[in-house]
Steps between C-alpha positions, in 0.01 A plus 500: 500500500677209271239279674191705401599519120547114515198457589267732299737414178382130612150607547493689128445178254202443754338787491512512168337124477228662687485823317447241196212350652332797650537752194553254197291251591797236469429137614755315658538184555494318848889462501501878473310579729702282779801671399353819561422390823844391600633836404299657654566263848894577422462854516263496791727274663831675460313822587364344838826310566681787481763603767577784591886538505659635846567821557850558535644809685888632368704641714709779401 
C-alpha cells in the first residue's frame, strides 16, 4: 500500500504537466518534456519491478 501512494504521489506533478498541456494549452519546453518521460519510466519501472513480498505463515 506505502508503495502505491509513492508512486501515484510521484506520478501527480506529471499529470499535472500534462493536464497543462492538454487543457491549458501550456508549452513546455524540450527539457520538460524529458523529465516527464523519466517519471513516468520511474513509476512504470518500480511498478513492474515490483516484488511481491513472501507470504509468511505464524504459528500459534
Amino acid at each position: 500500500m506505502v508503495r502505491t501512494v509513492g508512486v501515484l504521489a510521484s506520478l501527480e506533478p506529471a499529470s499535472a504537466g500534462l493536464a497543462g498541456v492538454l487543457v491549458l494549452g501550456e508549452h513546455l519546453r524540450a527539457v520538460q518534456w524529458v523529465a516527464l518521460t523519466f517519471v513516468g519510466l520511474a513509476s512504470a519501472g518500480a511498478v513492474v519491478g515490483r516484488k511481491e513480498a513472501p507470504v509468511t505463515q505464524q504459528i500459534g
